[in-house]
N, C-alpha and C positions, 0 to 999 in steps of 0.2 A: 606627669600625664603623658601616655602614648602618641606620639606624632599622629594627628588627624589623617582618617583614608580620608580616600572619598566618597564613602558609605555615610560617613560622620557630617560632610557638609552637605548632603544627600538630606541627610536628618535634619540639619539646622534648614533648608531651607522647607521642610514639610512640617515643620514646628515651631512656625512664627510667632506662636502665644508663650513660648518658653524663653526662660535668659539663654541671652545669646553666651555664649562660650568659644567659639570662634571668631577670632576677628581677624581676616581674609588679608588686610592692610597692615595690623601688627606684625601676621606671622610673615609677610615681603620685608618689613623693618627690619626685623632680628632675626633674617637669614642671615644675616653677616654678623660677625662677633666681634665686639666694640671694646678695642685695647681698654686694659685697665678697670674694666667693670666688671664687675663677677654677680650673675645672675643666680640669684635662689630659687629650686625648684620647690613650690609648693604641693605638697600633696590633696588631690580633691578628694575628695568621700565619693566612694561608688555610690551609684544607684541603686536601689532594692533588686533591679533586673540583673544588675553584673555579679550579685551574693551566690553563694553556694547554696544548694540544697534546704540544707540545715538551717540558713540565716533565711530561709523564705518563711519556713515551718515553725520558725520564733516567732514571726511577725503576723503568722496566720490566725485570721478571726475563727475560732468555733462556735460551735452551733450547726443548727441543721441547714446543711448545705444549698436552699431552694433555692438558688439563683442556677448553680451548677443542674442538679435535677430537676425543675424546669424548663432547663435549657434543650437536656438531652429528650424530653416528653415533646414537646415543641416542634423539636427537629424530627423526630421519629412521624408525629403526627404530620407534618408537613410534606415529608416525601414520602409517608402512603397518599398521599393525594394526586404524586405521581404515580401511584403505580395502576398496570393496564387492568383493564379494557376503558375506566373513565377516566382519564388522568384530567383533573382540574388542578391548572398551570398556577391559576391567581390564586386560591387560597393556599396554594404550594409555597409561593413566595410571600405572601401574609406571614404563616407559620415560622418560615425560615428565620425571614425579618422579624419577629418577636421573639426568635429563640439567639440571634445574632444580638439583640438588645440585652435580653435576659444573660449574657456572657460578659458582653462587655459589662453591664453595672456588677457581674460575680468581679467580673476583673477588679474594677474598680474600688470593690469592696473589701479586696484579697480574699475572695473565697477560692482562686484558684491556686493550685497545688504546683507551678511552672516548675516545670523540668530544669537541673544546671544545664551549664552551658557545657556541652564536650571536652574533657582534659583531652589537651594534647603535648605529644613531647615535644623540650625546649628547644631541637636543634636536630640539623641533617647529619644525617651517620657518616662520616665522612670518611670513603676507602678508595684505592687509586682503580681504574680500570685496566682487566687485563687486555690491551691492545694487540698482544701478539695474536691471542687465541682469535679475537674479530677480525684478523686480517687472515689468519688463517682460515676463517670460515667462509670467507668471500667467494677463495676458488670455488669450493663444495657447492656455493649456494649460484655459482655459475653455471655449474657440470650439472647441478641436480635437473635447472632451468632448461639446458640443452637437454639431456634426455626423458625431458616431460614432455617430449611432442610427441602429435598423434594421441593427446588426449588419453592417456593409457599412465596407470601404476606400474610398477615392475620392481624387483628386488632390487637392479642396478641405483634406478633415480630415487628409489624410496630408501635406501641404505644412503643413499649422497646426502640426501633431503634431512635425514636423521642428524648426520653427522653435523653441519651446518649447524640446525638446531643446538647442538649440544653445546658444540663451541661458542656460539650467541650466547646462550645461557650462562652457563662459568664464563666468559668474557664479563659478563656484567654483572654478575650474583656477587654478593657480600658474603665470604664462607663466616657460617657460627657455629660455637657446639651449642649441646642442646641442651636448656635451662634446665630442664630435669630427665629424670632417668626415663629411658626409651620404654614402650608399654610393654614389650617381654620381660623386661629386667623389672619394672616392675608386680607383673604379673607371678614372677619365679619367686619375689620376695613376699609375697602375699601368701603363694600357696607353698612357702619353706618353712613358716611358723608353727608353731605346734599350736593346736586349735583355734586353729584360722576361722573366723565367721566373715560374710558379708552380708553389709547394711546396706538397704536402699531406704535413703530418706524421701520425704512426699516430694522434692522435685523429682527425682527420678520418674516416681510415678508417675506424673505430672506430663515427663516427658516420653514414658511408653505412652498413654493416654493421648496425646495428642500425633502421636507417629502412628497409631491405630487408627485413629480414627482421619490419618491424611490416606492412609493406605484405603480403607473403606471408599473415600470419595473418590481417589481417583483409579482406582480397581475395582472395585463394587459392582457387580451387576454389568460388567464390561461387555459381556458376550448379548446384551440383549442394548444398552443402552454408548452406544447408537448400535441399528441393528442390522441396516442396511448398507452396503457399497453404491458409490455412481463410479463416471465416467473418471474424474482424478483417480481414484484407488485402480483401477484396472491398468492405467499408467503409471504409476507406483508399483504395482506386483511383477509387472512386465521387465522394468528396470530391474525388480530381485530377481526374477529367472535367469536376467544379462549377468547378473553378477554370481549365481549360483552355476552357471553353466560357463564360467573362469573370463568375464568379460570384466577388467577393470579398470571401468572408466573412472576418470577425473571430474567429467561433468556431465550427465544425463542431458541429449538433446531432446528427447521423446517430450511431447508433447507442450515445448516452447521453453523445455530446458528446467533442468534443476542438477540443485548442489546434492553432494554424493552420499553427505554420514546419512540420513535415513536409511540407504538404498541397501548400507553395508551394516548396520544395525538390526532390519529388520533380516537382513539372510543370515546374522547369525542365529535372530531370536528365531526362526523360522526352524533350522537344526537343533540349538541346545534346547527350545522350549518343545517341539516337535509338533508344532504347529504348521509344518508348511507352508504354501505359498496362499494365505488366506489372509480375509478380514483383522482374525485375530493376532496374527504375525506384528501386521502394520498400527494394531491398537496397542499392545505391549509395547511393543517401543516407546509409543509416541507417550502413553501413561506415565512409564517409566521417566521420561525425559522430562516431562511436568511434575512429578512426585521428586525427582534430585533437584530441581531448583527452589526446593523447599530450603530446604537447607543452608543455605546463602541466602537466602533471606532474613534468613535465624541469624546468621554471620551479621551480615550488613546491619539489621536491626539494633544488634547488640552492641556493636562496635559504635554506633551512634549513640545510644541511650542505655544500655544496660542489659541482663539478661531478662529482665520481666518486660520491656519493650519486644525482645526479640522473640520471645513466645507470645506475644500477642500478635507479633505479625505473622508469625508462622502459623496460628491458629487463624486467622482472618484471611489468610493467605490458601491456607490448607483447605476449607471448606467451600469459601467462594465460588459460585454459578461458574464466574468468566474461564478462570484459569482451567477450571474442570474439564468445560465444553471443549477447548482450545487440546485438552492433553488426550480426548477421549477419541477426536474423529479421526485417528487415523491419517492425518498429513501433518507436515513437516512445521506447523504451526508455534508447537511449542520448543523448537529447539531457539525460537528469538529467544523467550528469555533465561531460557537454560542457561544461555554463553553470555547473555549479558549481567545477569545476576551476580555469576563468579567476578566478572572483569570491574563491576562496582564496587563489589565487596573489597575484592585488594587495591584501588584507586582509591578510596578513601581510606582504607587503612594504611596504606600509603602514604596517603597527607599528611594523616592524622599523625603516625608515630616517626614521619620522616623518613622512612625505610625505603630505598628503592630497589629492592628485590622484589617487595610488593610488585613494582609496577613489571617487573617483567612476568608473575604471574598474570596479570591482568593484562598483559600481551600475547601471553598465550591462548587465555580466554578467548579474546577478542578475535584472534586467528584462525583456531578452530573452529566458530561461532561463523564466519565466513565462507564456510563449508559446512555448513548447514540450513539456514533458510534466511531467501534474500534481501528483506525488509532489513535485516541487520550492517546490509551496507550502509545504512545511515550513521552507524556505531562511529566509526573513525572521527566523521564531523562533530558528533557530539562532545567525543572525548576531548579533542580542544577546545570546543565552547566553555566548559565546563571547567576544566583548569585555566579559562581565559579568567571565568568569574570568580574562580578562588583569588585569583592575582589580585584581585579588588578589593580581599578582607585584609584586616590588618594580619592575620593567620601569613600571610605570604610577605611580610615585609622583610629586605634585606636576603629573600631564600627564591628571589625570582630564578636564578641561576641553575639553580637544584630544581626547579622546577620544573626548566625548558629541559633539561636533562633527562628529568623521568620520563615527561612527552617523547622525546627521542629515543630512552629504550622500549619504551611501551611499542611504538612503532615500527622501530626496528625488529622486534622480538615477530610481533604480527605480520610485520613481510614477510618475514623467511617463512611461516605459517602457510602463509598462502600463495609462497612462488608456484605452488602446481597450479592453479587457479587464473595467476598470472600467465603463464604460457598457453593457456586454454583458450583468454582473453585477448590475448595476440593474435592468438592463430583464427578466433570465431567471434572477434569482437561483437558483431550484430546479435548472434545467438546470445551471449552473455548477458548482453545487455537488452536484450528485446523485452523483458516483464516491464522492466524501470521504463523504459522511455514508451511503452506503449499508454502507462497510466499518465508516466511526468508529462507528457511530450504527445505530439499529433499522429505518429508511428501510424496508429489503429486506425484514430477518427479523428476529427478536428474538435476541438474547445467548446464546449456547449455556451458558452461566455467569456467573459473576459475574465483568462488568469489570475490576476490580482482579485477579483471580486471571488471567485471562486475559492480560492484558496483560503482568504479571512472567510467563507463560510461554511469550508471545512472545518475550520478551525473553531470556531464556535459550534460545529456541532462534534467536535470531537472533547471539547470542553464542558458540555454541558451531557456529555453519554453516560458519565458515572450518575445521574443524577433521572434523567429521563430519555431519553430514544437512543442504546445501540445499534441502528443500523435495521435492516429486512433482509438479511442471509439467514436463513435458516439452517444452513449447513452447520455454521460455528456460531448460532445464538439463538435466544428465543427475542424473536423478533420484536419492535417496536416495543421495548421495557427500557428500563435501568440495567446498566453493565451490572449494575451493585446490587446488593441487597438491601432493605431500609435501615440495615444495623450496621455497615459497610459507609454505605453512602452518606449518613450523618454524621460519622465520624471523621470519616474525608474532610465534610466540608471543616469541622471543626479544628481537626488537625492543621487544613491549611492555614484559617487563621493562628493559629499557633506557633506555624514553622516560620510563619511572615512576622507575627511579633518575635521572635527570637533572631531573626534574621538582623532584623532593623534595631530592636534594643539592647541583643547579647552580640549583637555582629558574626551571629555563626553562619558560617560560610557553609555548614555541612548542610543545614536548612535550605540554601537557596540554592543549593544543588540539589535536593529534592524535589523541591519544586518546578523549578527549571527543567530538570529530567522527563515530569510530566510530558508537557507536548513538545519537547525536542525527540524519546521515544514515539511518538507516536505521528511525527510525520510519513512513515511510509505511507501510513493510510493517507492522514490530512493533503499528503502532493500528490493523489488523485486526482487531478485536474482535468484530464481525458473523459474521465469515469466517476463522475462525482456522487453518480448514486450506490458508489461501494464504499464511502467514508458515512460514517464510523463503520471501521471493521475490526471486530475484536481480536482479528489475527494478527494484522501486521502493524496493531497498535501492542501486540504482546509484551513486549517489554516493560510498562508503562505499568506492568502487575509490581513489579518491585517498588518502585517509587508509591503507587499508590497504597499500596497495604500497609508500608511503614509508614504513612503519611498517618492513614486511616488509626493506628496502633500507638501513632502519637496523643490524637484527638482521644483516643477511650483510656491508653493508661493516665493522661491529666486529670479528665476529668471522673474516672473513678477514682483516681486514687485521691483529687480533692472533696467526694464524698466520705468516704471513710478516712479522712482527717478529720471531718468538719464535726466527726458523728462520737461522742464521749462516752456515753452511755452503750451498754450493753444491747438493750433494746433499738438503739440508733444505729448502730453498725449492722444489728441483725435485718434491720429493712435493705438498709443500705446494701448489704450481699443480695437478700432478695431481688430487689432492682437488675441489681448486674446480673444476676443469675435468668431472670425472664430475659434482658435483653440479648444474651449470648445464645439460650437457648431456641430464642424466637430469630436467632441470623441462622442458626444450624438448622431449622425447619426448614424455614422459608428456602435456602440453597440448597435443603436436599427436595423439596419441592419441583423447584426450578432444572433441575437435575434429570433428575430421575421419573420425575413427571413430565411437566411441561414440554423439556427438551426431546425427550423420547416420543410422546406423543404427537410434536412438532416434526421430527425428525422422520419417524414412523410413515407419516402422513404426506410428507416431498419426496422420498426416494421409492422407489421401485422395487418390489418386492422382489426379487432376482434369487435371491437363498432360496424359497419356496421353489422356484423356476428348478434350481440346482439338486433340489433333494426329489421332484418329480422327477427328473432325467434320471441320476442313480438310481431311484427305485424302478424306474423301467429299464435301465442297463443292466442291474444286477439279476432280475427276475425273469421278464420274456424278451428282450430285448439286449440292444448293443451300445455305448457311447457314440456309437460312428453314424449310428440311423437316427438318432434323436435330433430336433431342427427349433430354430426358433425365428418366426418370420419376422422380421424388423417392419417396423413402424416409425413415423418422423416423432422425434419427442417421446420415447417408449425407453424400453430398456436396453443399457450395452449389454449386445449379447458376448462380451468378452466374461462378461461377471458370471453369467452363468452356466459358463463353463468351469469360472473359478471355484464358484459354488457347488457345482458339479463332482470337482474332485478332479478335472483335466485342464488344469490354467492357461497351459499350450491351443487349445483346442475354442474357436470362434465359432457356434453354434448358431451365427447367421444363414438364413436361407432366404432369398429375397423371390417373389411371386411369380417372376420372369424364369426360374429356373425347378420350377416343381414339378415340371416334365422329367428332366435328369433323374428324378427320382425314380423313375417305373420301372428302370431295370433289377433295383433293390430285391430282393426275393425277403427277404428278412424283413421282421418285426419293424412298423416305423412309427413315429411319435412325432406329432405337428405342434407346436405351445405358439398362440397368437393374440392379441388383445384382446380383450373382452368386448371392445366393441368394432374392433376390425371385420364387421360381417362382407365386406366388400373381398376382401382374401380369404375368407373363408368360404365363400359361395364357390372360389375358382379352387380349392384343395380340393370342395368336393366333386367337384365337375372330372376329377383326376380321379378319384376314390370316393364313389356315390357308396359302396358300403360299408365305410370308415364309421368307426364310434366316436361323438362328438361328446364331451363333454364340458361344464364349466366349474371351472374352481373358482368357486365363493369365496371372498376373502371380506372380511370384516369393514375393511376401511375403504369407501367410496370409490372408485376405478380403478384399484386394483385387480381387477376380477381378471383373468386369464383362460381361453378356450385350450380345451385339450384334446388331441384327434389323433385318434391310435387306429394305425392300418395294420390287420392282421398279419402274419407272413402268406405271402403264396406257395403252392405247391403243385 
């Protein structure tokens, strides 16, 4: 028997109805070994939980499944009762609670289908590090440091900065060849044969089909859904014109500071895609950036449970409301779980296969990810907690060593990553840090209450968001719902019960880092403390998409696939697909519902029509008029008139005119064009008092105050 964690007497003391098997006194007796006596190891009989796969699927009862399918009707029924406009909470939790019953007596029954326990390899790879290369990269990562001031890139500190990197890297990489032949060499021997054919078997298919259909959601309909800019995108575009007109900064102070890859991402999608300095510049990106974190999720998935776990998270992943919203609006939202996803994915493959090359991937992640968006400073803390908790399973016994080691290059690799960031932060610590401590911290405002209260009731409602209320921004969600979808959300819950019995009865450690991930991901939001009425916020809880979709992908491949074991019959499988087949395609409605409906029409209906603003002015610039004469009178709470000038076509160009200066105007000889509120009649009484023979008109717009006055002054002559 394996030496007892302390996971094991964890169990013996929440399992007082069970023979004891620990005895706490015996094993202080026979820590010391007693001349002369020689102790025989008895072998105990696992339990049906520590069995493989196969030794589950022996022991499983057949027959049709209704405990399991039950279970899933149950749960389904119970959180449409959350969902809005009537959400009744009590027969929410009725439901839940008899479909939580309805699982445990499957359990008990062995109608479930439990997943093995993760193989892992027996032992740490064990190679020397090259020390010379680390010390040589010291200098480098010193010089880089010195000439990153002044907040500026340049060839000199970005070539220092380089090298450093490289040398960290081979300092601590494990050189391999490669297990098989490279894809040219294999590609060359493919197409050397004499009648060569290629096969795509149904996974392939399987996996364009679902790469299709991730690209649809989160490309789809892009230019209309979101359709409108505010005030952040006009601060975002500003920062690409800095960077397009040879400004290259380290860290964006404009408008309370931000990290740099959006800023340099979108100028280039802005040239290769020839999109310029617009709306869609900043959505391609930010799509894109949500659309590649697919993909390591597929990883991480797989690397956990198998490849039909990793497409179902990638499917649940890929279509979901949350992550969609997050990748579509244009701000730096989705680069949290871009960089967190990869740095997951090789930390536990890491663990898993002992490799620590992994983790200097996963340092790289983790680095670049810190130059990107700032919720992800929470990453670092996590990433100790999290190898704290492995140390706990028996997974970590006798390899603590190798452990703290990985933690060391991981972080190492991640500083050098972010020394430009570092001298940013010396030089403007307050700016750097002004986001953080105005939510953590009284910066802004003082504590609506007390700290401590506040924070446990962030936290409960950041725990119960997948389920009923993400939050009232409308920017990044459809307000007061479910993060999740009903086909998402039950399977969440069910997964987690799942990943907590594997946790405690197979002792996998890779479970209670899923779960735990949950809300240690999503503290940026929950230590809102300042601002508590911005938690749940789906953005800077982004991360939390990884953990929960494979959480979610755990819960539907058990319990379908302990449907179609349970089902013998020809006829009982064919239900049995049915089922699955309504429920996957009623998660794909519903998300593209929430999507493309809801959100749009939500969205629609908070921003300010500004595009419209921007294709009036062009059609009076290009026809009787000039970009230079066209004006738009600002109003408090109206539109930035930065946008539409973006919109316009001249992004440079502030088409502010404020009431106190439309005198200035009279010496214009040329064509002039006035765009004011629809219901600003107060500034429109005084244009016309300036120009009584101006044509007024109003632009009708569909959606309730949007309406905008239009006042075209002839030219003079």
């Amino acid at each position: 028997m394996p030496e007892p964690s302390i996971l094991d007497y964890i169990k013996e003391i929440l399992t007082p109805w069970k023979k004891r098997t620990i005895n706490l006194a015996r094993l202080e007796e026979q820590s010391e070994p007693v001349a002369g006596v020689t102790v025989e190891s008895t072998k105990v009989a696992e339990e049906p939980h520590d069995e493989p796969l196969e030794g589950n699927r022996r022991r499983y009862r057949h027959g049709f499944p209704w405990q399991v399918a039950g279970a899933i009707i149950l749960g389904v029924v119970g959180q449409r009762f959350l969902e809005p406009p009537d959400q009744k909470v009590g027969l929410a939790v009725l439901f839940y609670l008899l479909a939580v019953i309805m699982l445990g007596y499957g359990l008990w029954q062995k109608k479930w289908e439990i997943p093995a326990k993760m193989e892992e390899s027996p032992d740490w790879e064990d190679a020397p590090i090259r020390w010379r290369r680390i010390f040589l990269a010291v200098p480098f990562m010193l010089a880089a440091f010195l000439f990153f001031g002044g907040n500026r890139f340049n060839f000199l500190n970005v070539s220092l900065w380089i090298i450093a990197i490289i040398l960290t890297v081979s300092g601590f990489s494990i050189p391999r060849k490669p297990a098989s032949p490279g894809f040219w060499l294999r590609m060359k021997g493919i197409f050397s044969r004499s009648g060569f054919s290629i096969r795509i078997n149904p996974g392939v298919w399987l996996g364009i089909a679902l790469v299709v259909l991730a690209l649809f959601f989160r490309f789809g309909q892009l230019g209309e859904v979101p359709g409108e800019m505010f005030s952040d995108h006009a601060e975002k575009l500003m920062d690409v014109m800095d960077v397009l007109n040879g400004q290259t900064s380290i860290f964006f102070p404009r408008n309370t500071g931000r990290e740099a890859i959006q800023m340099y991402l979108t100028a280039f999608i802005s040239i290769a895609a020839g999109t310029g300095i617009s709306f869609m510049s900043l959505k391609l990106g930010t799509a894109l950036a949500g659309f590649l974190t697919l993909p390591f999720i597929y990883l991480l998935a797989k690397e956990i449970g198998g490849k039909r776990l990793g497409v179902i998270a990638f499917f649940l992943a890929a279509i979901a409301y949350w992550p969609n919203v997050i990748s579509r609006v244009g701000l730096r939202f989705p680069l949290y779980p871009l960089f967190v996803a990869p740095m997951m994915y090789f930390l536990v493959k890491g663990l898993k296969n002992k490799d620590r090359n992994q983790f200097i991937w996963a340092g790289l992640a983790l680095g670049l990810g810190l130059h990107g968006y700032s919720p992800i400073r929470i990453v670092p803390f996590v990433v100790v907690i999290l190898l704290a908790v492995f140390l706990l399973f028996p997974a970590a016994k006798g390899k603590r060593q190798q452990v703290l080691l990985a933690l060391i290059i991981l972080a190492v690799v991640s500083f050098v990553i972010f020394i430009p960031l570092l001298r940013y932060t010396l030089e403007d610590p307050q700016m750097f840090a002004y986001r953080a401590f105005t939510r953590l911290g009284t910066t802004e405002r003082d504590f609506p209450g007390s700290p401590v209260t506040i924070f446990f009731q962030n936290l409960w409602k950041s725990m119960v968001m997948f389920f009923y209320k993400n939050g009232n921004i409308w920017v990044h969600s459809v307000t007061d719902r479910p993060a999740l979808d009903i086909v998402s959300a039950v399977f969440l819950l069910f997964g987690s019960f799942i990943c907590l019995w594997r946790t405690i009865r197979q002792r996998s450690w890779v479970d209670a880092i899923l779960l735990l991930s949950v809300p240690l991901f999503m503290l940026p939001s929950i230590l809102s403390l300042a601002f508590p009425e911005e938690n749940p916020s789906l953005n800077r809880s982004g991360a939390a998409i990884i953990p929960v979709f494979i959480i979610a992908a755990v819960g539907m491949e058990t319990l379908f696939t302990s449907m179609l074991i349970g089902m013998k019959s020809l006829s009982g499988k064919a239900a049995a697909y049915v089922l699955i087949g309504l429920v996957l395609m009623g998660s794909i409605l519903q998300n593209h519902n929430l999507v493309f409906v809801q959100y749009k029409k939500q969205f629609d209906s908070g921003a300010w029509n500004t595009s419209q603003m921007g294709e009036v002015i062009r059609g009076f610039a290009t026809s009787i008029g000039t970009f230079d004469t066209a004006y738009v009178v600002p109003v408090a709470y109206w539109v930035d008139t930065r946008l539409v000038g973006i919109n316009a076509g001249m992004p440079a160009k502030d088409y502010a005119l404020w009431p106190e200066s439309f005198g200035e105007t009279l010496q214009e000889t040329r064509a002039k064009l006035f765009l004011l509120k629809g219901d600003d009649n107060q500034d429109l009484d005084i244009l016309l008092g300036y120009y009584p023979d101006a044509a007024v008109y109003l632009y009708d717009q569909v959606l309730d105050g949007k309406d905008f006055y239009i006042v075209y002054v002839p030219p003079t002559r």
